[in-house]
N, C-alpha and C positions, 0 to 999 in steps of 0.2 A: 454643490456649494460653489458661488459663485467665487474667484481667486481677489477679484478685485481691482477698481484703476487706479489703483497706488502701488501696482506692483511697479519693479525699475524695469526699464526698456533693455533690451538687450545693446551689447558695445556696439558701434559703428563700426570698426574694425577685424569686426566677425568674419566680414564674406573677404575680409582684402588677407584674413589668416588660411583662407583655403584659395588663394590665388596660389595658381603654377606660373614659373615665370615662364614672361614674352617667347611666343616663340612656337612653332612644332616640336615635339619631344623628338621626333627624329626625323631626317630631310628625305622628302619621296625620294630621293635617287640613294637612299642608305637602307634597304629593303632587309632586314632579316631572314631568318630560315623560317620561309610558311609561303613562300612567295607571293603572284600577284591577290590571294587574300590580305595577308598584312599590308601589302603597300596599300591596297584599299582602306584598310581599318585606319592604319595610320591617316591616309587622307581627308578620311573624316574626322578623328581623332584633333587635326587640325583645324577642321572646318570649325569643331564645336568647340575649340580653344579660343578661336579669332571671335566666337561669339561671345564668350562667358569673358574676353579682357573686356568690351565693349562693355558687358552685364556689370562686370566691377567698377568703369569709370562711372556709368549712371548712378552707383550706390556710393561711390564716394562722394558725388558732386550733390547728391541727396535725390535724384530721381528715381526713388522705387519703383514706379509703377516699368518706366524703361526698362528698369535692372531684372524685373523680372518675365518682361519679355524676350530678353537676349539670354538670360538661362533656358529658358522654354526655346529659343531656334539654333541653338545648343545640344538640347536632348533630341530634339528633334531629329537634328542631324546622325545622333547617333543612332539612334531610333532606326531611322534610313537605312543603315549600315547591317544592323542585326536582323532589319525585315526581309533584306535584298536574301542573306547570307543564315537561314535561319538552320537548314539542315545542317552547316557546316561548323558554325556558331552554339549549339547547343550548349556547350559546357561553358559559357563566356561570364555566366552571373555565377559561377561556383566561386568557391575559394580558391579550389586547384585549376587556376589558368592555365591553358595548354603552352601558351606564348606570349613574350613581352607585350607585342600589340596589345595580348589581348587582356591583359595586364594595365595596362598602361590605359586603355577603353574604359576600365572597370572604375579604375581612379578619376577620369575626368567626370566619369557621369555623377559620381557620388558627390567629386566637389559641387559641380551643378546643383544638385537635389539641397546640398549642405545653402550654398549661397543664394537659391528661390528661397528656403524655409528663410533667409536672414531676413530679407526683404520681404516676405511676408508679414513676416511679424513686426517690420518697421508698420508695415499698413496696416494692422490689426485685423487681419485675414486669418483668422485663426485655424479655422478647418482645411484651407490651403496649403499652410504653412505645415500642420500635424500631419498632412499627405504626403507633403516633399521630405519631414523627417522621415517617416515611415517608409518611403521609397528609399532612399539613402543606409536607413537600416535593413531593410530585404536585401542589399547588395553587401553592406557591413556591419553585421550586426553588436556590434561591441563598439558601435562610434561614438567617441565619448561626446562631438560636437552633434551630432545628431541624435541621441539620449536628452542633453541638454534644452535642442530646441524643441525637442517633443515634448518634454516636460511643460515648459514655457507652453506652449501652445494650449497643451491640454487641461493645462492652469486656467491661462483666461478663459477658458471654456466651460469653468466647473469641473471638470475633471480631475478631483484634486486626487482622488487616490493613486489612481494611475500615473498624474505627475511626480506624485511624492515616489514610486517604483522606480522609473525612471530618474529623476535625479538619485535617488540612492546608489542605483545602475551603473548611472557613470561617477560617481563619485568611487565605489568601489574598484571602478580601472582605473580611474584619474584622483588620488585622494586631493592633492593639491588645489583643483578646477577649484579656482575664485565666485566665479560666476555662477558653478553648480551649489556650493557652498552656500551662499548669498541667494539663491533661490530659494534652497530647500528649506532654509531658515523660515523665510517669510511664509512659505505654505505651511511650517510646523507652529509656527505662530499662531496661523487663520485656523487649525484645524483645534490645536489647543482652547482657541476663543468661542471656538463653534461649541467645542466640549464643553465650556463653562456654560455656556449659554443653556443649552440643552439642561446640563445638570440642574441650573437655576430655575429653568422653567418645570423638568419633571419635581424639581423640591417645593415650588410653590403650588401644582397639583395637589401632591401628596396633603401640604400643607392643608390647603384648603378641600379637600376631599376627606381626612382624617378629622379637620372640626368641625364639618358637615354633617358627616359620618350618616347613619340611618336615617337621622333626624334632619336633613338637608332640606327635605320639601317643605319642612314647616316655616322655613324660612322663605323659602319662593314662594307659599303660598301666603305667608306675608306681606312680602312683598309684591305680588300683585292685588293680593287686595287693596295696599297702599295704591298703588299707581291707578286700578279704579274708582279708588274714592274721589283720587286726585282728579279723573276723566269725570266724573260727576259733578266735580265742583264747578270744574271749570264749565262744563255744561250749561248749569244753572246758573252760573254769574251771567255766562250770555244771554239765557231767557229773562235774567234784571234787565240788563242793560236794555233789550230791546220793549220792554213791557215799560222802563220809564222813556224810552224815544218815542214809544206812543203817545202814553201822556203828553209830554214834552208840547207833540203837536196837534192835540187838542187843547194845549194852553193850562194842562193840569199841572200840577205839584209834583216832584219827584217821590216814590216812598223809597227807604229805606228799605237795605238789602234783608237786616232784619226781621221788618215787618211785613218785607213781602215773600219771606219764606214763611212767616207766622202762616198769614196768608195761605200761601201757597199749601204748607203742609193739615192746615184746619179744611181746603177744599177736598182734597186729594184722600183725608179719612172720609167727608160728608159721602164723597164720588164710590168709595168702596164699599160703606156701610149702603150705601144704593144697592149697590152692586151685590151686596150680599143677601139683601130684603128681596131683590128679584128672584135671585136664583132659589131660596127658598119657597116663593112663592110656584115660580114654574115645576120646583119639586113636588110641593102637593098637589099642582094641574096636574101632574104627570100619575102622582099616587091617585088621584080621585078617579084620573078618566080611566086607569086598570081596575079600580074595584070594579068600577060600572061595566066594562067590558065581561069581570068575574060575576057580575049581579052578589056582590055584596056591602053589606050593608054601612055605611060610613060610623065609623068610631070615634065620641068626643070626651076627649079629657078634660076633666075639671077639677082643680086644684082645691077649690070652694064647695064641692059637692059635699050634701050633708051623708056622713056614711050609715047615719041610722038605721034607714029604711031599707041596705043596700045588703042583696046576699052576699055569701061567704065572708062578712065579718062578727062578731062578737065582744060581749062587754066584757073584761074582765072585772075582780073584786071592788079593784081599785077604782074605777069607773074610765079607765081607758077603752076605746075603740082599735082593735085590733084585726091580723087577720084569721081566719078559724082555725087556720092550722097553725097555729102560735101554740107551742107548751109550755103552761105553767109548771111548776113542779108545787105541789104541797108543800106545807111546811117542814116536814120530818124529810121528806126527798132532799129537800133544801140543806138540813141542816146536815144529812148523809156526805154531801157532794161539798158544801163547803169543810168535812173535818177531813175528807179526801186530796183535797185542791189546799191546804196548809201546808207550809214550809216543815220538815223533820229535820233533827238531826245525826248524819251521820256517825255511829258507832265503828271507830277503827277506820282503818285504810282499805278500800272494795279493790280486790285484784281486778284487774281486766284480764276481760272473757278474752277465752281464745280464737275467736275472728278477729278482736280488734285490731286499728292498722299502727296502733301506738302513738298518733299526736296525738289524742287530747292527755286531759290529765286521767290520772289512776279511778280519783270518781265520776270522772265522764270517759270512761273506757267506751261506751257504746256510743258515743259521740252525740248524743240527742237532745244535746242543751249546749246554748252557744257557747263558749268561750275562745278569747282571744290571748294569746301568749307571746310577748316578747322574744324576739329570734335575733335583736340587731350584732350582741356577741358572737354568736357563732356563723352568722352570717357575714359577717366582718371578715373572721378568719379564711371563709370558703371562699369569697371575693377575691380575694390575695391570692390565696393559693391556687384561683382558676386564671385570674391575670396576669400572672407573674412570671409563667414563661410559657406565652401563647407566641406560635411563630407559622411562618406560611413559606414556602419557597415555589418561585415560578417560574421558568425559563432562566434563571441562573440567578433570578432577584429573589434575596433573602428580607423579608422585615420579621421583628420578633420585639417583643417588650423584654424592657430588661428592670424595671421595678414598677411598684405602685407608688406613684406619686404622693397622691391625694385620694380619699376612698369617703366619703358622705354621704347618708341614707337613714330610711329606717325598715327593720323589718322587721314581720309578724306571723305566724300561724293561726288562721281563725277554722274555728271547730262548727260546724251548724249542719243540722240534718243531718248527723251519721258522711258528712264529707268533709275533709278538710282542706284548705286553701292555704298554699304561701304566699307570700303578697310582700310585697318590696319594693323598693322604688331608691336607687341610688344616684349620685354626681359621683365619675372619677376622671383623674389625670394619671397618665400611663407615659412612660420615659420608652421613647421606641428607636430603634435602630434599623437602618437601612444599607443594606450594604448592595452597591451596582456592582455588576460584574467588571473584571479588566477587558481591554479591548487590543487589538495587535496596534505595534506602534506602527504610527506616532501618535497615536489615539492613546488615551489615560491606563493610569492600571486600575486596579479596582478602588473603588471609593464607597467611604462611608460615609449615612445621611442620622444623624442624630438628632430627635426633637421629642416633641408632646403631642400625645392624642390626647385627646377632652373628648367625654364620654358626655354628652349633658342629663341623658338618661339612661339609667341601667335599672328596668321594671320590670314589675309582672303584671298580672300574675299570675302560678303557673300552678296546676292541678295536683296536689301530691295523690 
């Protein structure tokens, strides 16, 4: 995440608060106990002094780019110093300095690093800048001004988490630090904003993923059917347009869009009903030239043919023409089979046999005659009781319904051929809860997301 360019610039009086005053810290002719090493260090020690007052007039008078060439032949010098002297020099970047020099080495290089990062970050050099803090801090690692401008740096850079460590950092050695204070604010601000945002976009997800729900593609197939009908239309308005620019220059009459779809769509049946008397015909070229292929003999149906004279059929009583294997039944067969095929009445209540699976009713235990039965009562109930505390947990996200809103439907039990079917078809609204997990500060604690799924259908049907 990016920190932003409305963050505040850092003081101008940054790099002149890590100014040592004018001067060599000590005069080559006042040599310490380390002999001609120290008076060496020292003289450099001075060399990169005389650089870095140079480095602070340029950042006072506003020429950064100067300022941070004379911290650079500054370090440089020291540099010099520790490459000449490196076997002897080893402990010179510890904390436990052997000797004042080299004490006094340790302090110019860090203000240097301290006063490049200021001036960097005048220039909006930002990776520059997060170098020379970082150098600064390998030598001190608890600096509160070098904490500070790594912060800063690593801010404008998107690096907000890392910034916000570091200002905490040094705010912890420094509680007073203005400037750290007033940073970290603004980055706890951008991260807060960021969290809203986030939350708002995964809640209109949800939003819109929950009233989608199953039934989501019926909508995108919706809507693209709309959008092609729309690419159709537009289609054909430009085959008008161009079919009256015809006209037009033949000196004919405009038609109406109207009638020249009339038109259009009375050609377009004549051109398939074509199309379909052909392919029919090439079908029976194609059945004729296999019989011939088979040597057999072509067969013509005739809707008009007299069946009189024609075998396997026969006249019944009545003087219908039939086929022979038609049975009549005689009159007594007849009157058998209709006192069979009449409605009785049941005597008593008929237990059901024991295979039955229990939906139908008691006298349709064997299920072999339809019947349908009202289920929307007790289906009502079970609805409720299956949605009512349905919940899911995923990587530390909780959603869960916490009532039935709204619950709409009908349902049935239907009995036929010995199988029975549930069949139902519901509308609900369900009150659901989301809960996000907390996140380490300066990041949110946990948050709740409370709303409505809309079920548009809740169907079957399902095999009992």
């Amino acid at each position: 995440m990016s920190a932003g360019d409305d963050a505040p610039q850092p003081t101008d009086d940054a790099a002149a608060e890590d100014a040592t005053p004018s001067g060599s810290p000590r005069a080559a002719d006042e040599p310490e106990a380390g002999g001609d090493d120290d008076a060496a260090l020292l003289a450099a020690v001075s060399d990169a002094l005389g650089h870095k007052e140079r480095g602070n007039a340029a950042f006072k008078s506003g020429d950064n780019d100067a300022a941070v060439a004379a911290y650079a032949d500054g370090l440089v010098a020291l540099k010099a110093y520790r490459d000449a002297h490196a076997d002897s020099d080893d402990d010179a970047d510890k904390a436990s300095a052997t000797t004042p020099a080299q004490v006094e080495e340790r302090e110019v290089r860090v203000s240097l690093h301290l006063n490049s990062a200021m001036a960097l970050l005048k220039l909006e050099q930002w990776e520059k800048a997060l170098a020379s803090s970082k150098a600064a801090l390998d030598v001190q690692p608890e600096n509160v001004k070098a904490l500070y401008r790594k912060g800063v740096a690593g801010a404008r850079l998107g690096r907000v988490d890392g910034a916000v460590v570091d200002l905490q950092k040094a705010l912890k050695l420094e509680p007073a630090n203005r400037d750290a204070k007033r940073e970290l604010a603004r980055l706890t601000d951008i991260v807060r904003r960021k969290r809203l945002e986030e939350k708002k976009r995964f809640s209109g997800g949800l939003q819109r993923a929950t009233s989608k729900g199953l039934y989501g593609d019926k909508e995108a197939e919706r809507e693209k059917k709309k959008k092609l009908e729309a690419q159709a239309s537009a289609k054909k308005r430009a085959r008008h347009e161009k079919f009256n620019a015809a006209r037009k220059e033949k000196g004919e009459d405009e038609v109406t869009f109207e009638n020249w779809e009339k038109e259009e769509k009375e050609k377009a049946e004549k051109e398939e009903k074509a199309a379909e008397e052909a392919r029919r015909r090439q079908q029976r070229q194609r059945e004729e030239q296999r019989r011939k292929e088979r040597g057999e003999d072509r067969v013509v149906v005739d809707d008009d043919l007299d069946l009189a004279n024609c075998k396997g059929y026969k006249t019944l009583a009545d003087g219908r023409r039939t086929s022979y294997f038609t049975n009549v039944p005689d009159q007594t067969t007849a009157q058998l089979l209709a006192a069979q095929q009449a409605p009785k009445k049941l005597e008593g209540g008929a237990a059901p046999s024991p295979d039955s699976n229990g939906d139908g009713s008691a006298w349709n235990a064997a299920g072999t005659t339809f019947e349908e039965r009202d289920m929307k009562g007790w289906a009502d109930d079970a609805l409720r009781d299956a949605l009512r505390d349905v919940s899911s947990v995923t990587d530390g996200l909780s959603v869960k319904t916490t009532s039935v809103k709204k619950l709409t439907g009908e349902a049935s039990l239907v009995v036929s051929r010995g199988r029975a079917r549930h069949i139902f078809e519901y509308v609900a609204d369900l009150s659901v809860e989301c809960r996000l997990p907390g996140e380490a500060p300066p990041g949110p604690g946990a948050t709740t997301i409370k709303g409505t799924l809309h079920m548009p259908e809740v169907s079957g049907p399902a095999r009992g």
